[in-house]
C-alpha positions, -999 to 999 in steps of 0.1 A, spaced: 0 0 0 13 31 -12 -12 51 15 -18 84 -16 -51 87 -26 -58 94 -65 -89 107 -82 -104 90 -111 -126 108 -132 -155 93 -158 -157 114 -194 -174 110 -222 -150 123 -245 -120 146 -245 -114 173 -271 -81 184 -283 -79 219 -285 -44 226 -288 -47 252 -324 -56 251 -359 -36 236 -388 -34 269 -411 6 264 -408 9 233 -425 6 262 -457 29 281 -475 5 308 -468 -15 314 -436 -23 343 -410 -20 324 -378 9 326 -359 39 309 -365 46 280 -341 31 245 -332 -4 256 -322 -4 260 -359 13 227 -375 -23 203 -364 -5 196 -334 -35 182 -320 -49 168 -349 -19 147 -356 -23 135 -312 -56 123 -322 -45 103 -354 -18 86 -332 -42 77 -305 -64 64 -333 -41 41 -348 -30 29 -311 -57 30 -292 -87 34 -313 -100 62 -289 -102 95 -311 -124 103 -335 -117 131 -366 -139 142 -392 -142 168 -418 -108 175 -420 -111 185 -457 -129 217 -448 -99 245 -444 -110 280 -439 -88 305 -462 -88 341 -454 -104 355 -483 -74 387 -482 -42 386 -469 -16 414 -480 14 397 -500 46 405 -492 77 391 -510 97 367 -482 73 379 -455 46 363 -434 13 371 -449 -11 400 -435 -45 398 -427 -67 421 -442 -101 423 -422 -134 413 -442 -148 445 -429 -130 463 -453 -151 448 -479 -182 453 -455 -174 490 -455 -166 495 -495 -132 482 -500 -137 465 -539 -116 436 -552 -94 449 -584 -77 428 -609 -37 442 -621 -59 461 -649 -81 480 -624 -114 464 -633 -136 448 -604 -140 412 -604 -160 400 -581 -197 404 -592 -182 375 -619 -183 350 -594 -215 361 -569 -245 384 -572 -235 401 -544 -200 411 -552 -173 421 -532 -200 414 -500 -203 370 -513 -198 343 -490 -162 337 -476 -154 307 -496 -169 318 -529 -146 351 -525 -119 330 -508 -118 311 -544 -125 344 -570 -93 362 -552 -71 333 -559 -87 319 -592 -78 359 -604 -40 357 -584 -34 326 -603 -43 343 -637 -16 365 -649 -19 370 -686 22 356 -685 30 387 -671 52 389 -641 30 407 -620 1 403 -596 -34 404 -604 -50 407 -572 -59 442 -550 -78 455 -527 -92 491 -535 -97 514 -505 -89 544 -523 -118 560 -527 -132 557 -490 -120 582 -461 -98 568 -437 -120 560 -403 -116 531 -378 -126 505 -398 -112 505 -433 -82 506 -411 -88 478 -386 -66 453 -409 -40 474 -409 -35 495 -378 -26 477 -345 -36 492 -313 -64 518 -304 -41 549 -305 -35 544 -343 -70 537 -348 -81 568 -330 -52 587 -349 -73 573 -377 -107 585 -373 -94 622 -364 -80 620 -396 -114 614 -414 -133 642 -395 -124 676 -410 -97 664 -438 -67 675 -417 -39 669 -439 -9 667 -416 -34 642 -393 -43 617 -422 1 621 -431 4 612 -395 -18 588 -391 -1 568 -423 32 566 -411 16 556 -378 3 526 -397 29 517 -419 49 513 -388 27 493 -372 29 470 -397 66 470 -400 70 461 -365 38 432 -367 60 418 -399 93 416 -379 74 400 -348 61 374 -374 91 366 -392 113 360 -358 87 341 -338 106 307 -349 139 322 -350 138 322 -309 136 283 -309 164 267 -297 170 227 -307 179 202 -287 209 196 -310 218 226 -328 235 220 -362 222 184 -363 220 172 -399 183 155 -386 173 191 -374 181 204 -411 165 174 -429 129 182 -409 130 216 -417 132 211 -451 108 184 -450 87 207 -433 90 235 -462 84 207 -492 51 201 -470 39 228 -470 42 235 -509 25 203 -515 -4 216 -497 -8 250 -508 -3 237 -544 -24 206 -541 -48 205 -515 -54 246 -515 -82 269 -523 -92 246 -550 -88 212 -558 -93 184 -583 -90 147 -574 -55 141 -596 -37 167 -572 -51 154 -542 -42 118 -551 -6 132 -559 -4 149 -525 -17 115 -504 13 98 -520 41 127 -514 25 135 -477 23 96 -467 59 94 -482 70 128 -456 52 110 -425 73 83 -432 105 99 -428 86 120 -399 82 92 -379 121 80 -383 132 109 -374 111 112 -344 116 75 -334 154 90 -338 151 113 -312 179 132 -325 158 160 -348 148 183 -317 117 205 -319 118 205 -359 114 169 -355 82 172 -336 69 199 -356 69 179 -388 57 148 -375 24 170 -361 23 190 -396 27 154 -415 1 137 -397 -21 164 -396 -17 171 -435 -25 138 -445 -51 132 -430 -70 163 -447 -52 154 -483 -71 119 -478 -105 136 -465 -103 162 -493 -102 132 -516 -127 111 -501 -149 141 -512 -162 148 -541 -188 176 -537 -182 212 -534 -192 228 -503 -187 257 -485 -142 255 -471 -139 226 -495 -140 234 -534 -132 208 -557 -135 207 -596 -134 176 -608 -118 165 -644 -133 151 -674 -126 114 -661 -142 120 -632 -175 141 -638 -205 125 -628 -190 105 -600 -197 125 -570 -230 133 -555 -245 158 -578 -220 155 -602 -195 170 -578 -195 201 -591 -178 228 -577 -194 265 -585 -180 271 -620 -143 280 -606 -123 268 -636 -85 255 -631 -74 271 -665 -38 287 -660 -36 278 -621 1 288 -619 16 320 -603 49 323 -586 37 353 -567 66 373 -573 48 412 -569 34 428 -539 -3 422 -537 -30 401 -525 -33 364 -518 -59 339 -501 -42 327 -467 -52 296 -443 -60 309 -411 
């Protein structure tokens, strides 16, 4: 007898809420660290396959932010939707307005049908080595709304609304360097927030290998199991992710990869698992937009079809400064 008394509770179910997945992108508005690699969705998958316990579903249905401000080599920027709400309009590289192509409503449509006209338009560049998606708030007044996705912190957003009353010049100058360096300093937080983590074993050529394995992963998702999807990609990316958890799981079992380690066996776990939902599905709806090719029409419910979005000329290196859909 040990004499300690213990406390054993009855559940019906525990939920892991330990962040989203948005990082397992090349693209995403989350903050950087493991609450964003599907940390607990990959726990759950584990505890499935041992144990049988956990249960996942609908993992196919990612949320993309709609706008995010592109930056070449910098974290993406989210853009609030109320900009939209309060007048901002979607422009392609030629100035015209696009979205009333894709929704009766226009610029004010449904997240994921605007989520899928921004990057159908970014992806279609005419060739040229520019961007092709904007967001215009030029012709509002500055107030506390239009800038809410830009300007961190009530003081600049005050500095903001002052501006708007009156048409002070030298207030509306103010309050744009105010903002501009608000998001200067919210772009050098979010590029250094990984930079701080220290590995077990610095300079380990394990450490290097997950890291890069990390950066392939991501690619594969954003390219094939993104904004929109068609089964071929999908099938491409089950085969390359299940490939990545492989050498995941040796270099965890290694020990010897350090926090990189963990972080791509979460993001490989946690990636698969919504490449194989996304291709499990065939219909369109609502986060999850798939078009399906000609071999393939007809065999999903409904015919699978996936709101017109056409995958004609999906290839952009996103090389200008602009706008671009984000996971978040």
């Amino acid at each position: 007898r040990t004499r300690r008394l213990s406390n054993h509770y009855t559940v019906c179910g525990i939920v892991l809420a330990s962040g989203g997945l948005a990082g397992i992108y090349r693209h995403f508005t989350n903050s950087a660290g493991f609450n964003a690699l599907g940390s607990s969705v990959g726990l759950a998958l584990s505890l499935n396959g041992a144990l049988s316990l956990s249960i996942v579903s609908d993992l196919e249905y990612v949320q993309f932010h709609p706008t995010a401000l592109y930056l070449p080599n910098e974290p993406c920027f989210l853009l609030t939707e109320a900009l939209r709400g309060k007048g901002a309009i979607l422009r392609d590289a030629t100035g015209r307005a696009f979205a009333q192509e894709y929704h009766h409503r226009g610029d004010l449509a449904p997240r994921d049908i605007i989520a899928c006209a921004v990057f159908c338009k970014t992806q279609l560049n005419d060739g040229r080595a520019m961007h092709n998606g904007y967001l215009d708030v030029m012709h509002r007044n500055p107030d506390t709304s239009l800038l809410e996705g830009l300007v961190f912190g009530s003081s600049a957003g005050e500095a903001a609304a002052g501006a708007g009353e009156g048409g002070r010049e030298e207030e509306a100058e103010e309050m744009a360097h105010r903002a501009r360096m608000a998001i200067e300093r919210r772009l050098t937080r979010s590029s250094s927030s990984l930079s701080t983590v220290e590995t077990v074993y610095r300079g380990e050529d394990t450490a290097r290998e997950a890291t890069v394995l990390l950066e392939d992963l991501k690619s594969i998702m954003w390219d094939n199991v993104g904004v929109v999807r068609t089964p071929s990609k999908l099938a491409a990316a089950v085969s390359d992710l299940s490939a990545i958890r492989d050498e995941a799981d040796r270099l965890w079992e290694g020990r010897r990869g350090g926090v990189e380690a963990v972080a791509l066996r979460d993001a490989a776990y946690a990636g698969l698992a919504v490449a194989e939902a996304a291709l499990a599905n065939r219909v369109s709806g609502g986060a999850h937009c798939i078009v399906l090719e000609e071999e393939d029409e007809g065999e999903g419910e409904e015919g699978g079809k996936s709101n017109g979005y056409s995958m004609k000329d999906m290839e952009s290196d996103d090389e200008e400064e602009g706008l671009v859909v984000a996971a978040e």
